[in-house]
C-alpha positions as CSV (number, residue, x, y, z in Angstrom):
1,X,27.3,74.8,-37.1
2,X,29.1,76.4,-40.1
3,X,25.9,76.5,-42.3
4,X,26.6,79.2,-45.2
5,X,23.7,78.7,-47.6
6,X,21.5,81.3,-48.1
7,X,17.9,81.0,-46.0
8,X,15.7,79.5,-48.7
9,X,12.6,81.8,-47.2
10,X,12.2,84.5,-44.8
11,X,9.3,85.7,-42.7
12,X,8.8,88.8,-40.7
13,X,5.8,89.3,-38.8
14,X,5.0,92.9,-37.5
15,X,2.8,92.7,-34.2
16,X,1.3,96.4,-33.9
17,X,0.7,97.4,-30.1
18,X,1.7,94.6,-28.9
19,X,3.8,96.2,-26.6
20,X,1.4,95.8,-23.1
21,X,0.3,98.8,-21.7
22,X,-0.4,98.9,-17.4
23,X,-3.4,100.4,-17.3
24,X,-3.7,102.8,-13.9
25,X,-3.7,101.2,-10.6
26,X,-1.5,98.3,-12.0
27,X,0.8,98.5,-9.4
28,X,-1.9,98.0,-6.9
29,X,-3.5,95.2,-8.7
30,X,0.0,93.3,-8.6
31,X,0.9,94.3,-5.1
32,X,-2.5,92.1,-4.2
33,X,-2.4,89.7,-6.5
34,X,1.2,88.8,-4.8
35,X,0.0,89.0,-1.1
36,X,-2.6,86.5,-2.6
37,X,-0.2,84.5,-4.1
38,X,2.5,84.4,-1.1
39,X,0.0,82.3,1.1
40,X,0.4,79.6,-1.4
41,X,3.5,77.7,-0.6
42,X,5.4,76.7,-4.0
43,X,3.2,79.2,-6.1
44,X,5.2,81.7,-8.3
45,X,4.0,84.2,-11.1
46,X,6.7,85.4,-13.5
47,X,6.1,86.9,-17.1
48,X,5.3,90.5,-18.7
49,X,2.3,91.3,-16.6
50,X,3.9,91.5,-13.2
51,X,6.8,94.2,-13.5
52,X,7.5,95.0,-16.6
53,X,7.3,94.3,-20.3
54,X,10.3,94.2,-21.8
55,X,12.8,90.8,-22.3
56,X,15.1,92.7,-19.6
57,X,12.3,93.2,-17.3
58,X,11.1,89.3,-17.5
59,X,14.5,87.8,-17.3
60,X,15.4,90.0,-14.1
61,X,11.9,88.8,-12.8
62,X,12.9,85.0,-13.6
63,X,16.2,85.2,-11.8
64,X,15.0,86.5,-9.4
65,X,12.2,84.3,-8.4
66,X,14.9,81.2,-8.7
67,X,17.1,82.9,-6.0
68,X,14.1,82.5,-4.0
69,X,13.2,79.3,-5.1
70,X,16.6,78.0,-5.0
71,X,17.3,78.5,-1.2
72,X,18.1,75.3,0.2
73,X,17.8,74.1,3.8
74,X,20.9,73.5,5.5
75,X,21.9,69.8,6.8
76,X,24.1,68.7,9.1
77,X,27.2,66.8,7.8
């Protein structure tokens, strides 16, 4: 955009702990909450709670939930 002012403000916001922690028997927890979730055709669940907390985690998480929502049926043409 070219801008080259200086920022008239600037705010930083320190979150402490706000990194989630799984708490034991997470993985459990999740593996039921998706057999749950699997009978419901059309339902997904992305974000930070499923497999992972970090940006890297949820993005991997998001693409792959589009693969599976992005299979399309073939048609004849």
């Amino acid at each position: 955009m070219g801008i080259t002012a200086e920022p008239v403000f600037i705010r930083s916001y320190v979150w402490p702990d706000s990194l989630a922690q799984y708490s034991v028997g997470h993985t459990g927890r999740i593996a039921a909450i998706e057999a749950q979730v699997s009978r419901t055709k059309g339902l997904h669940l992305i974000g930070n709670a499923y497999h992972g907390v970090g940006i890297p985690d949820c993005i991997a998480l998001a693409k792959q939930t589009a693969d599976r929502i992005n299979v399309l049926p073939t048609t004849p043409t």
